[in-house]
Backbone as CSV, one residue per row, in Angstrom:
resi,resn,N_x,N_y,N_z,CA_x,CA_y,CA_z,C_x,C_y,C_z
1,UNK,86.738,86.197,103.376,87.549,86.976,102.476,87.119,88.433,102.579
2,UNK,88.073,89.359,102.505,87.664,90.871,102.529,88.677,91.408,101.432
3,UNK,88.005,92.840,100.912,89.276,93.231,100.018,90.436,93.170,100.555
4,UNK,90.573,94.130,102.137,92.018,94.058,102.455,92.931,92.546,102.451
5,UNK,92.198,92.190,102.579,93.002,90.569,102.501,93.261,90.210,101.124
6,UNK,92.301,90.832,100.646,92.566,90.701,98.798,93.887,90.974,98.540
7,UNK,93.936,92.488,98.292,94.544,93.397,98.568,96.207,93.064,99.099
8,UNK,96.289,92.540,100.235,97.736,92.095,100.742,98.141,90.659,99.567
9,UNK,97.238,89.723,99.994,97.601,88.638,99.343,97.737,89.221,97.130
10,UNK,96.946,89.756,96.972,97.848,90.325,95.606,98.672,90.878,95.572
11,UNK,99.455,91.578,96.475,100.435,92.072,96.626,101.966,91.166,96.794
12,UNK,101.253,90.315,97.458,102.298,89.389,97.917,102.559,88.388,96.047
13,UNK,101.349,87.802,95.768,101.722,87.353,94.730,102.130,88.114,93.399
14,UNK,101.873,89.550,93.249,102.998,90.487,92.791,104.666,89.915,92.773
15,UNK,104.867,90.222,94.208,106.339,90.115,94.325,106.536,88.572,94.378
16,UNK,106.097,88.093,94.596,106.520,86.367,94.381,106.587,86.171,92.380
17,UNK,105.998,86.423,91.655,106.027,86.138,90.219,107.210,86.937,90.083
18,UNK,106.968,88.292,89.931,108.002,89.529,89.189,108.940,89.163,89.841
19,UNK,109.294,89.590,91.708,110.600,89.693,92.243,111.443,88.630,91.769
20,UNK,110.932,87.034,92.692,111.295,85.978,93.328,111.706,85.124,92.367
21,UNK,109.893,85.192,91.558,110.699,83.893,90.875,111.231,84.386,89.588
22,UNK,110.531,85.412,88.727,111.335,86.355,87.819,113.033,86.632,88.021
23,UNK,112.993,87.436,88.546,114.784,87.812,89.239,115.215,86.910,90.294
24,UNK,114.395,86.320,91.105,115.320,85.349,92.189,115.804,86.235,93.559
25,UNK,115.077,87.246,93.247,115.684,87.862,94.965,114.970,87.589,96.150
26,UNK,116.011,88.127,96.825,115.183,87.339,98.718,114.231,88.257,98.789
27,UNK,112.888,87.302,99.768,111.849,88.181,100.029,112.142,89.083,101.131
28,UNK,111.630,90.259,100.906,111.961,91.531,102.076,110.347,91.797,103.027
29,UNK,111.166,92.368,104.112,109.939,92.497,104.888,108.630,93.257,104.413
30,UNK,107.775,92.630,104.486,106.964,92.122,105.598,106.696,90.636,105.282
31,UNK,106.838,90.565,104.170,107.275,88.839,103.875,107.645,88.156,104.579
32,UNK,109.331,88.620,104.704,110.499,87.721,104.857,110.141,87.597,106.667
33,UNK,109.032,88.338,107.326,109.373,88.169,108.733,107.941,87.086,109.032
34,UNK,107.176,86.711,108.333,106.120,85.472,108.342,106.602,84.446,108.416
35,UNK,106.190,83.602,109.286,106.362,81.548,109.349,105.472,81.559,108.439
36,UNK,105.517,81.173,107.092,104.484,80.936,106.671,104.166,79.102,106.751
37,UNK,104.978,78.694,107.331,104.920,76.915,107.684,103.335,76.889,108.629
38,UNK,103.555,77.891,109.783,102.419,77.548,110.763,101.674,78.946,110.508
39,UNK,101.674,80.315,109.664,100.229,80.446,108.898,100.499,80.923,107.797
40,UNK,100.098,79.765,106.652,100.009,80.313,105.285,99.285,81.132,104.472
41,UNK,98.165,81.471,105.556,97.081,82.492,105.265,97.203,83.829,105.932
42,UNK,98.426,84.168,106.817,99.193,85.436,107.147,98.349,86.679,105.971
43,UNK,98.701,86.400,105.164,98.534,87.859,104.263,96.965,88.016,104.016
44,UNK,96.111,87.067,104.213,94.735,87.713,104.415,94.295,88.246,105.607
45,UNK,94.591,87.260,106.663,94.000,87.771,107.908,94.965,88.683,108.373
46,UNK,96.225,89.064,108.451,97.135,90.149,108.430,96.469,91.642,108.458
47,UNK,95.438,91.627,106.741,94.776,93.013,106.647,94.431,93.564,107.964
48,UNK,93.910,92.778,108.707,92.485,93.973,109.301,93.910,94.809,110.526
49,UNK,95.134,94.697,110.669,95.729,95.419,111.273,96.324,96.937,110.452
50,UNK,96.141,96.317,109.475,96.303,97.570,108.238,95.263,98.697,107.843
51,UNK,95.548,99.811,107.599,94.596,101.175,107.305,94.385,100.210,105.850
52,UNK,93.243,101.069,105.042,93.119,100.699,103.127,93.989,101.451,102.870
53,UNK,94.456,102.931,103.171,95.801,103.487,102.658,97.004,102.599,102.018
54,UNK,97.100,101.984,103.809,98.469,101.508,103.821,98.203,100.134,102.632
55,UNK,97.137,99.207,102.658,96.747,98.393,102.158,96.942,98.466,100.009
56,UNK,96.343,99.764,100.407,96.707,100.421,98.608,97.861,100.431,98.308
57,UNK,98.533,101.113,99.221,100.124,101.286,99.381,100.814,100.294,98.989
58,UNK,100.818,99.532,99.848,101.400,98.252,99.773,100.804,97.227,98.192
59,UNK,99.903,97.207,97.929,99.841,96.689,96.626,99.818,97.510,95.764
60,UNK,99.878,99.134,95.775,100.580,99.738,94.230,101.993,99.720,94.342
61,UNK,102.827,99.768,95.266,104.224,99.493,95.517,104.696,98.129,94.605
62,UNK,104.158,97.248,95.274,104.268,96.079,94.622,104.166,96.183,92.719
63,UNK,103.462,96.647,92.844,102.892,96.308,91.123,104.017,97.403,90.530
64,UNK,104.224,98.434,90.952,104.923,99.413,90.310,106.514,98.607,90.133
65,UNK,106.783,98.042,91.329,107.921,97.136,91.199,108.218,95.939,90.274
66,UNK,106.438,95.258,89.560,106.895,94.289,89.083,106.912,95.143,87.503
67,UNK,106.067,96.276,87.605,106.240,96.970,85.938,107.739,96.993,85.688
68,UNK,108.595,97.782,86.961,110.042,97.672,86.900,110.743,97.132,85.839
69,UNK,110.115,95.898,86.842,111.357,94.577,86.652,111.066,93.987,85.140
70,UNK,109.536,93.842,84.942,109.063,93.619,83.754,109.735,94.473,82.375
71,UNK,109.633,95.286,82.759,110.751,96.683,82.061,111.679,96.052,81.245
72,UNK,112.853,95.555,82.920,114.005,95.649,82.218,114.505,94.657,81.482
73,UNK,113.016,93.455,82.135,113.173,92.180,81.605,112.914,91.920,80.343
74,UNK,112.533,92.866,79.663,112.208,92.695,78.320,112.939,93.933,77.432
75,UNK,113.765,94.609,78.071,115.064,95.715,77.382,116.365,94.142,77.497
76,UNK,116.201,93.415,78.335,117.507,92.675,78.461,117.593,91.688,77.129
77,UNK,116.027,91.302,77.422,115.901,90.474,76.434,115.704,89.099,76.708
78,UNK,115.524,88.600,77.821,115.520,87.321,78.923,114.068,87.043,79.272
79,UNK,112.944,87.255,78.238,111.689,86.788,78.006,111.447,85.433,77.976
80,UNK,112.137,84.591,77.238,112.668,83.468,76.967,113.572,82.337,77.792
81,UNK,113.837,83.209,78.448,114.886,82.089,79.679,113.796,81.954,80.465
82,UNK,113.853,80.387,80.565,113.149,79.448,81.347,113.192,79.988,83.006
83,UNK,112.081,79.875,83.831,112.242,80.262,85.206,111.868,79.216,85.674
84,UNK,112.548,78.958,87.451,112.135,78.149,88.161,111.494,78.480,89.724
85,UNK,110.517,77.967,90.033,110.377,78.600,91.223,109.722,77.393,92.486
86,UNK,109.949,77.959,93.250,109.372,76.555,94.535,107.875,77.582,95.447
87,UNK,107.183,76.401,95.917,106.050,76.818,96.771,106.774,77.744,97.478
88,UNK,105.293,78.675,97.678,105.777,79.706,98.459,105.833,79.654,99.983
89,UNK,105.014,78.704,100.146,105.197,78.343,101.746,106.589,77.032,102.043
90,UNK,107.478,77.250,101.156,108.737,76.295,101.675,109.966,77.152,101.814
91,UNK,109.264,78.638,101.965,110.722,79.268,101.935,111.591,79.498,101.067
92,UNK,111.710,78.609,100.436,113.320,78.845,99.911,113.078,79.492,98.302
93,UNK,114.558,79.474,97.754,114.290,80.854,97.284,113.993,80.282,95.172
94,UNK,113.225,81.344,94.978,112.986,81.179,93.580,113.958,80.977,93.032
95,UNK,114.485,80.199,92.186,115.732,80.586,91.034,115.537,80.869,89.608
96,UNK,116.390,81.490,88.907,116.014,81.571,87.341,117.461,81.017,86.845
97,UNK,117.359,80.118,85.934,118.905,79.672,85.886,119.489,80.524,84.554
98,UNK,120.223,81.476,85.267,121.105,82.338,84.476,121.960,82.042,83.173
99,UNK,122.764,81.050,83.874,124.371,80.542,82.780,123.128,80.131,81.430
100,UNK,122.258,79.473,81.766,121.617,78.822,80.582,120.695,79.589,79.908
101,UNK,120.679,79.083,78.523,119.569,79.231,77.201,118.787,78.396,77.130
102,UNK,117.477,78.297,76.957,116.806,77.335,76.690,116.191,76.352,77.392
103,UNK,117.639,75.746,78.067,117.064,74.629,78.783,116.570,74.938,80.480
104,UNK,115.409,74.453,81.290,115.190,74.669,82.272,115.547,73.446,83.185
105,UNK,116.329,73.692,84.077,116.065,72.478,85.205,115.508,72.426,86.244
106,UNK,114.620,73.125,86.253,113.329,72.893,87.039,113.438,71.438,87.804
107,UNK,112.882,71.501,88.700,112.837,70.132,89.516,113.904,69.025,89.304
108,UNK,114.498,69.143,88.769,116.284,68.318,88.313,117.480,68.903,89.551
109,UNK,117.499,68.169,90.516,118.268,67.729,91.443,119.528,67.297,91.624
């Protein structure tokens, strides 16, 4: 483990809580261009190609994005609506189920 690996991988789980599974949007690069099937540990060992600049960068970006979203998520008022989200190494995409109040269907098929 090294910070920079810290460092990316908090970044990444930044935008996986706030973006993905919070709002439900697609992951954007440098994410969205990882197999993470054959390496799920991409975002640690990833660092050492990265400056600490870029490394800072990349996780105050992140965080500033989830203050964002956190923002507006609590001007909307949608504190309370249930979220759903899937492993992050299966790809597919977070959902938050919109139409509904209350109830979550989480894992309901």
């Amino acid at each position: 483990m090294t910070l920079g690996g810290m460092l990316k991988h908090l970044a990444l789980v930044e935008l996986w809580w706030f973006s993905e599974v919070l709002e439900g949007n697609e992951r954007q690069p440098p994410w969205s261009e990882v197999d993470w099937n054959s390496d799920p540990d991409w975002d640690w060992h990833s660092s050492f190609d990265d400056s600490p600049d870029q490394l800072r960068g990349l996780w105050q970006e992140t965080v500033n994005g989830s203050r964002s979203l956190t923002a507006a998520a609590l001007r909307s008022g949608t504190t309370g609506t249930p979220i759903c989200c899937a492993k992050r190494s299966t790809g597919r995409r977070a959902s938050r189920p919109r139409s509904q109040t209350g109830v979550s269907r989480c894992g309901r098929r």
